[in-house]
C-alpha positions as CSV (number, residue, x, y, z in Angstrom):
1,X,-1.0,42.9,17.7
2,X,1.9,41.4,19.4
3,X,4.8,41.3,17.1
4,X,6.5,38.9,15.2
5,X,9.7,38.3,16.2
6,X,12.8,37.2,14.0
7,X,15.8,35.1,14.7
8,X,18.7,37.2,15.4
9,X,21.9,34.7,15.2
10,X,24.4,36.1,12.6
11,X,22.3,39.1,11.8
12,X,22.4,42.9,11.9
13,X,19.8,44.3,14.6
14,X,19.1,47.3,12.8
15,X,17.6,45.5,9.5
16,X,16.1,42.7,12.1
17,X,14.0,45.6,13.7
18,X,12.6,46.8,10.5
19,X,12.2,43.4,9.1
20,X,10.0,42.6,12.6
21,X,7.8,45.1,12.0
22,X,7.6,44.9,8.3
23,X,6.4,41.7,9.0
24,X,3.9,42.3,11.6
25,X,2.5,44.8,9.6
26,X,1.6,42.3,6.6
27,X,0.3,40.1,8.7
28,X,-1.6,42.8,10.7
29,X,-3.0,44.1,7.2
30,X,-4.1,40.6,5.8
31,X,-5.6,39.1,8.9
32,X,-4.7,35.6,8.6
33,X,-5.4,32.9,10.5
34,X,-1.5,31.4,10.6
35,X,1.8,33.1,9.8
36,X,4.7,31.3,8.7
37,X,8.1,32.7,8.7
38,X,11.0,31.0,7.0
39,X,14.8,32.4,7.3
40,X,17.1,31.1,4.1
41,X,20.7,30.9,3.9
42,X,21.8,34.3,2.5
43,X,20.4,36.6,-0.3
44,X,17.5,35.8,-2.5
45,X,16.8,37.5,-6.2
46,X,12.8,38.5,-6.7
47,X,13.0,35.7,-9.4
48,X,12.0,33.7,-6.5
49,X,8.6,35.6,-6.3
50,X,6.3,33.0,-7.7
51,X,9.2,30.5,-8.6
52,X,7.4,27.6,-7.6
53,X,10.3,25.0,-9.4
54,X,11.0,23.7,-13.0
55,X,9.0,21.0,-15.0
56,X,9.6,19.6,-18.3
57,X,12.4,22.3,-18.7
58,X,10.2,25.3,-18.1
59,X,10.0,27.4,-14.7
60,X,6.9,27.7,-13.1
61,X,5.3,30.8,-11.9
62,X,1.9,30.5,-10.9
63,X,1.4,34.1,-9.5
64,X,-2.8,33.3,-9.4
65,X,-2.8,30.1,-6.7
66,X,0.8,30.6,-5.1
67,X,3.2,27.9,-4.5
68,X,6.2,26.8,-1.4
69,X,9.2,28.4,-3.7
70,X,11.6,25.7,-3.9
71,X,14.3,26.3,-1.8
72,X,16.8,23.8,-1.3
73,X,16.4,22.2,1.9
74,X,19.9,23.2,3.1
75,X,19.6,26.7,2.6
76,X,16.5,27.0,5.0
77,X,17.6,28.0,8.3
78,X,14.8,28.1,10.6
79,X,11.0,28.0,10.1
80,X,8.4,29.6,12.7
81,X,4.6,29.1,12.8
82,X,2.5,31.7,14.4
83,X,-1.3,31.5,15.0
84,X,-3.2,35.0,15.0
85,X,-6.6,35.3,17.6
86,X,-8.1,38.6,17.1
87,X,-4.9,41.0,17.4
88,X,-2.4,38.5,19.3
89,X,-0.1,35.9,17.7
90,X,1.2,33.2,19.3
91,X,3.9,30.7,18.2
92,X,2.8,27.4,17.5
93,X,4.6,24.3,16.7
94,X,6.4,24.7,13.4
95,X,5.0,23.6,10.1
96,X,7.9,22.5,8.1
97,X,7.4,23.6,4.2
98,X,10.8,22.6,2.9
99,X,11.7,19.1,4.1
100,X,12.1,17.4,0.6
101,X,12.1,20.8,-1.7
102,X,13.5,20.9,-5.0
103,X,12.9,22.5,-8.2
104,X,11.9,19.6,-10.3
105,X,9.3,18.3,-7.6
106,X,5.8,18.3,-8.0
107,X,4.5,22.2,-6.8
108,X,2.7,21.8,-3.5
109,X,0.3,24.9,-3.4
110,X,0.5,26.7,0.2
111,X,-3.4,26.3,0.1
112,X,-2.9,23.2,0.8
113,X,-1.3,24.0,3.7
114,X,-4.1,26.4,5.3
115,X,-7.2,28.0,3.9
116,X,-5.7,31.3,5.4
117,X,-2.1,32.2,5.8
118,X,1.1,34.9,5.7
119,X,3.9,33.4,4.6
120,X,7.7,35.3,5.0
121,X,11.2,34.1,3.8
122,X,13.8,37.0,4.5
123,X,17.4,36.2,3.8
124,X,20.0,35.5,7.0
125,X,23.4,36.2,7.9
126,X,22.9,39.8,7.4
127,X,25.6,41.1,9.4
128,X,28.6,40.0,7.2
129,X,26.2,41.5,4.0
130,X,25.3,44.5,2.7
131,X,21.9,43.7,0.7
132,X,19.3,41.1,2.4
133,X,15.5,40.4,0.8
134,X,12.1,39.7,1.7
135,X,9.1,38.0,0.1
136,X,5.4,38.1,1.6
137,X,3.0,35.7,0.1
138,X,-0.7,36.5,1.3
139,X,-2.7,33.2,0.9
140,X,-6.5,32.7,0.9
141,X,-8.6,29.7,-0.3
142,X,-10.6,30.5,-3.5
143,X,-9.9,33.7,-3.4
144,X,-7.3,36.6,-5.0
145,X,-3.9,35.5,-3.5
146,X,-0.9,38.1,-3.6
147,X,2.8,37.9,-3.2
148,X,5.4,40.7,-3.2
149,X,9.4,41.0,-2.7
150,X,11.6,44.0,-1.4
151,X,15.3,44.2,-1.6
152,X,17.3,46.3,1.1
153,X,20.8,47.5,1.1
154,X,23.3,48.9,3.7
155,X,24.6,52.5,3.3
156,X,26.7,54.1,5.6
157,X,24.8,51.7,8.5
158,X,21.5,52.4,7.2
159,X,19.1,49.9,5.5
160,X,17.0,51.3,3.0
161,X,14.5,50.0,0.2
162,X,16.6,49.6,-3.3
163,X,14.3,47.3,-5.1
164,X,10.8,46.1,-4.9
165,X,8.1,43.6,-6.6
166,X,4.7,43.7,-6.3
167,X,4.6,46.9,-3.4
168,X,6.2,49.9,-3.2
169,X,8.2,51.3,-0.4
170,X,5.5,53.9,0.3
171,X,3.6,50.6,1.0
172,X,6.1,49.0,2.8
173,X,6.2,51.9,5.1
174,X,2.8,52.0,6.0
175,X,3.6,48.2,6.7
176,X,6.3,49.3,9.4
177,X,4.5,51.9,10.7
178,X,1.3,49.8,11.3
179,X,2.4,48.1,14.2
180,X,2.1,50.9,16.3
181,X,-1.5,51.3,15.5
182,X,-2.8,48.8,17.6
183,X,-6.4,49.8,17.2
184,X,-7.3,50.1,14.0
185,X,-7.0,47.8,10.8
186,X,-4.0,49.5,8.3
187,X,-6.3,49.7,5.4
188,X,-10.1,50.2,5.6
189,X,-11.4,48.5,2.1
190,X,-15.2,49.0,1.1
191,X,-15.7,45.5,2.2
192,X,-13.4,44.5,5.1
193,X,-16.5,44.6,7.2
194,X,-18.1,41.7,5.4
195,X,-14.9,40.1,4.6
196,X,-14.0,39.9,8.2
197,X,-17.5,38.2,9.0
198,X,-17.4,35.8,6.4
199,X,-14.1,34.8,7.0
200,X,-14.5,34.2,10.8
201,X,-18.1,32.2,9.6
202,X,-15.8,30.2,7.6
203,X,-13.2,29.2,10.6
204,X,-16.2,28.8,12.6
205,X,-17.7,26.3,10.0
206,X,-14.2,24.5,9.3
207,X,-14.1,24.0,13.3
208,X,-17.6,22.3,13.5
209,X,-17.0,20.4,10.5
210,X,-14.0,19.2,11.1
211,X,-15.1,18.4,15.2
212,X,-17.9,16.7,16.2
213,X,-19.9,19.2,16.5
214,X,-22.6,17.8,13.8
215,X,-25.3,20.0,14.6
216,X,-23.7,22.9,15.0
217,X,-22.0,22.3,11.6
218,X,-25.7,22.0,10.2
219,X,-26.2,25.4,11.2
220,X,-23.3,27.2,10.6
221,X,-22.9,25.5,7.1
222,X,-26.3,26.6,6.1
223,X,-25.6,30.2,7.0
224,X,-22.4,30.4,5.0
225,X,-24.5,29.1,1.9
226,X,-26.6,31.3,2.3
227,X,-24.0,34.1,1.7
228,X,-22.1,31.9,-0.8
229,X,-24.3,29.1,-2.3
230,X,-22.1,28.2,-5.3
231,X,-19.3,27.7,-3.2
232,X,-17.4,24.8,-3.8
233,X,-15.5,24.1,-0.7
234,X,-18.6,25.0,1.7
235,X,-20.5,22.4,-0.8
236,X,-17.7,20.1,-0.3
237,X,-18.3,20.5,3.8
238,X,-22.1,19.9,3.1
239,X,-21.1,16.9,1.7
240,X,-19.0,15.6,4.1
241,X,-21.8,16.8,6.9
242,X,-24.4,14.7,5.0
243,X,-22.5,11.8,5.3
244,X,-21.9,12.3,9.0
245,X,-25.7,12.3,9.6
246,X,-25.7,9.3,7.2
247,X,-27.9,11.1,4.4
248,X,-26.1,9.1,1.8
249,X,-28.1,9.8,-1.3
250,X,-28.2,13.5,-0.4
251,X,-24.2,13.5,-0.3
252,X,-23.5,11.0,-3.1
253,X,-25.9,14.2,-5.0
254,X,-23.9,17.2,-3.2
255,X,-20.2,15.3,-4.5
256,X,-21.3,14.2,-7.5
257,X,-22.6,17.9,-8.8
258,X,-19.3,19.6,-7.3
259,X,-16.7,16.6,-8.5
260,X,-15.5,19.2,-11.3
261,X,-16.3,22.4,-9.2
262,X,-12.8,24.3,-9.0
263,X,-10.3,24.6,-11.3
264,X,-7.9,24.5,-8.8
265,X,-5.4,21.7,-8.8
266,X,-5.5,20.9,-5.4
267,X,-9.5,20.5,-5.8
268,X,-8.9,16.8,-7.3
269,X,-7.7,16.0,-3.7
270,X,-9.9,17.6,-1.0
271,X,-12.8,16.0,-3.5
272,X,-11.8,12.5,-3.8
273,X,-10.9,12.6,0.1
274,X,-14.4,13.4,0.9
275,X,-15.4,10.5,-1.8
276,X,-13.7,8.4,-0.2
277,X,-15.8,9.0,3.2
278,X,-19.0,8.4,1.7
279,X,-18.1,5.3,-0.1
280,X,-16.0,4.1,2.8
281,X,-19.1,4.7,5.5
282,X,-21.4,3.7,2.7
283,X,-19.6,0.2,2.2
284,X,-19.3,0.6,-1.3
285,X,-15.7,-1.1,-0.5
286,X,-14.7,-1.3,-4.2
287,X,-15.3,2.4,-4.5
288,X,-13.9,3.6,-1.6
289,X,-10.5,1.7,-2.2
290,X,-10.8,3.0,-5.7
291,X,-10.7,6.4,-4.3
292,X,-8.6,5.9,-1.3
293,X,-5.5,4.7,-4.2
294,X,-6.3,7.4,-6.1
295,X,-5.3,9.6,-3.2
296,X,-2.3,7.9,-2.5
297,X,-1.4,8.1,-6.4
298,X,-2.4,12.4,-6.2
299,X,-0.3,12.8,-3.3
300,X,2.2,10.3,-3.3
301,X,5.0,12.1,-0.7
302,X,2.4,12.9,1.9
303,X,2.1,10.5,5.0
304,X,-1.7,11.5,5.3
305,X,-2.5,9.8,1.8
306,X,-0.8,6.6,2.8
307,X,-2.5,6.2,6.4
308,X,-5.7,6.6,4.7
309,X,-5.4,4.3,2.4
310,X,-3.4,1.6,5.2
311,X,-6.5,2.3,7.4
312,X,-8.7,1.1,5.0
313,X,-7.3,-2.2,4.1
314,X,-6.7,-2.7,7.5
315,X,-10.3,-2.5,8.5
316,X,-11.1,-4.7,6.3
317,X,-8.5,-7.1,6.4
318,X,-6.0,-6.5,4.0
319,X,-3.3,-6.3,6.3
320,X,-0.4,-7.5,4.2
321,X,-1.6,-4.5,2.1
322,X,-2.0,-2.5,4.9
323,X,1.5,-3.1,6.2
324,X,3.2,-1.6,3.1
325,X,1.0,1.5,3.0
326,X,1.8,2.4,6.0
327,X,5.9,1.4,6.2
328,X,5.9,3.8,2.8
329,X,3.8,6.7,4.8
330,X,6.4,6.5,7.6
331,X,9.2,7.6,4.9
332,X,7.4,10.6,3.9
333,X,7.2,14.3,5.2
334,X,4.4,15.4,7.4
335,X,3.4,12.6,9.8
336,X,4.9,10.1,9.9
337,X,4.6,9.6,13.7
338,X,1.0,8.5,12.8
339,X,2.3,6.2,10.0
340,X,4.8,4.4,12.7
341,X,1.3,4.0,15.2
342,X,-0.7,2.5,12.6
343,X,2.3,0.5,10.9
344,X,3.0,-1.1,15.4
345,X,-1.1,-2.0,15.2
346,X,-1.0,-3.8,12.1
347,X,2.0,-5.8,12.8
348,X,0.6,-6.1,16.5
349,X,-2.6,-7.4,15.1
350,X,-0.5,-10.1,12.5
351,X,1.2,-10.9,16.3
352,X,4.6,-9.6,15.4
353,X,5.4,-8.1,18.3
354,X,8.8,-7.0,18.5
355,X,8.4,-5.3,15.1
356,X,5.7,-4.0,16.5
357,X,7.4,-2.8,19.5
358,X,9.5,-1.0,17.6
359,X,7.2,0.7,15.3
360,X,5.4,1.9,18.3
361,X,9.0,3.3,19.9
362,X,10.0,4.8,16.5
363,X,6.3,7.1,16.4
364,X,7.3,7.9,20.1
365,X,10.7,8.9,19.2
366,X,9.3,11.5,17.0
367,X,6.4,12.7,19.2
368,X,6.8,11.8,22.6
369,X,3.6,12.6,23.6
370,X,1.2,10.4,21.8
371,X,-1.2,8.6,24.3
372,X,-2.2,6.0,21.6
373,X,1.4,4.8,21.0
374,X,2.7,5.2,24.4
375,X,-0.8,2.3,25.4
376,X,0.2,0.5,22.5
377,X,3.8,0.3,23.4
378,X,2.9,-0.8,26.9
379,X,0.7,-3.4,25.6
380,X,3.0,-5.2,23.5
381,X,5.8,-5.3,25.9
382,X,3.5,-6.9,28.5
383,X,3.1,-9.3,26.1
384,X,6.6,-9.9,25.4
385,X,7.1,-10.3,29.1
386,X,4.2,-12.7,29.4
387,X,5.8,-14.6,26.4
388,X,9.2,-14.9,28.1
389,X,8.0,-16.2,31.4
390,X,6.1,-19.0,29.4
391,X,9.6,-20.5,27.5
């Protein structure tokens, strides 16, 4: 596996090299699908394994479904996403977990953020410090979760182990050393076989699903349920699949018997979004806004929750609606490049097209590339120049 490679500015080389292959070693041992790897602002304690933020005057500390720790923005110094294909990584555009973190905000559950991920903070500015930290939180979908901190301190020159949570620094030896081993897995457990497959199944099924691929989704969902038939979250794609193909009955079945099916907190969401689908493609309207609010309402700082439920009211003609949704969704983390596109066609469709212009330039402003605004953009100032030839 190719290693993972930390930022160097302000730091001492020495604990950087061991960090690197620390590093690449968990992420060589857990096999996920993406990496993420956030530097903070100087030393962390290991009460920040499993701090996922304070509510109602009590810390949190969900150690079984693991949580972004909440970090003040400031202190976050640079944040790297990596994407693993069989034993090579390769960096991929960052996924920014911290943007509006504090510890009285809501927890957002790094599930949420991928089915299957390593994610590293290690403390900066190393080389003016004696003592720097790391924290490795393993995350899988529905299944065990893990998360572990080490504390290193300089003597003499040297970085060694002085603390640790959750491993143990023969463990996080093994973890250095594993890099080198390019051919075989660190650990063989009894089942790593059949983990492997299922887990590459599952990406394959999450690909087809998610594509539109529907027959090959048919076929690859039914062989995962056939390993797995109580699963919720391949139910939940075998919902969403039937409602592609237009089975509504069968799907309206397949959601309604899984609409309680995880404990998870996260579950409410990925549920009603697929709810949403069938009542939306079904045209139940008065359902499908019901559930397209109530999306909005469970994830209220998210930009994907307020497109949604803009596009709906769009469709259907509830633009002054529609408007609002979507202004909110471009004040919110995660895309609000999107929010700005759909916010330019809904004023372009009430004929506001300066405002609309603008909208358009602001999604381009944050993602230059984006076909969709760049025609839309080109659109409306064709019209504006059509309009100013005619007064």
């Amino acid at each position: 596996m190719s290693l993972i490679r930390l930022d160097r500015d302000g730091e001492d080389l020495a604990l950087v090299f061991r960090l690197q292959h620390i590093v690449t070693g968990a992420v060589r041992y857990a096999r996920p699908t993406y990496a993420h790897v956030v530097k903070i602002d100087g030393w962390f304690g290991a009460r920040w394994r499993c701090f996922a933020g304070t509510l109602n005057g009590k810390d949190l500390h969900p150690e079984d479904r693991l949580a972004v720790p909440p970090f003040a923005p400031n202190r976050v110094v640079s944040e790297f996403t990596y994407r693993r294909r069989a034993d090579a990584v390769k960096q991929i555009k960052a996924r920014r977990l911290h943007e509006s973190a504090s510890r009285s905000s809501s927890v957002t559950y790094l599930d949420e953020h991928t089915t299957s991920g390593v994610f590293v903070w290690y403390s900066g500015n190393t080389a003016t410090q004696d003592r720097a930290s790391v924290m490795v939180y393993e995350v899988e979908k529905a299944a065990e979760q893990r998360a572990w901190y080490a504390e290193l301190q300089r003597r003499e020159g040297t970085w060694t182990v002085s603390a640790t949570v959750g491993t143990s620094v023969t463990e996080l030896a093994e973890l250095e050393t594993a890099y080198g081993n390019r051919l075989e897995p660190l650990f063989e457990h009894v089942d790593d076989t059949q983990r492997r497959a299922l887990r590459a199944l599952w990406e394959r099924v999450l690909e087809a699903a998610k594509g539109a691929d529907v027959a090959r989704a048919i076929v690859l969902i039914d062989q995962y349920r056939a390993i797995k038939p109580d699963d919720p979250y391949i139910r939940l794609l075998h919902g969403g699949n039937l409602t592609v193909r237009r089975l509504f009955d069968e799907a309206d079945q397949e959601l309604r018997a899984i609409e309680h099916g995880s404990p998870h907190d996260g579950w409410r969401v990925v549920w009603i979004n697929e709810w949403a689908e069938l009542c939306d493609r079904r045209g139940n309207l008065v359902a499908a806004e019901v559930a397209y609010r109530e999306l909005a309402h469970l994830r209220p700082d998210v930009t994907s929750s307020w497109i949604l439920l803009g596009a709906f009211l769009a469709r259907h003609g509830k633009l002054d609606e529609a408007e609002a949704a979507h202004r909110h969704g471009t004040e919110l983390r995660g895309d609000p490049d999107e929010a700005f596109l759909n916010l330019g066609l809904v004023l372009r469709a009430r004929g506001r097209l300066e405002e609309a212009a603008a909208a358009f330039e602001s999604a381009l402003g944050i993602c230059p590339d984006y076909p969709e605004a760049s025609a839309a953009l080109a659109d409306v100032r064709a019209a504006l120049e059509l309009r100013g030839r005619d007064t």
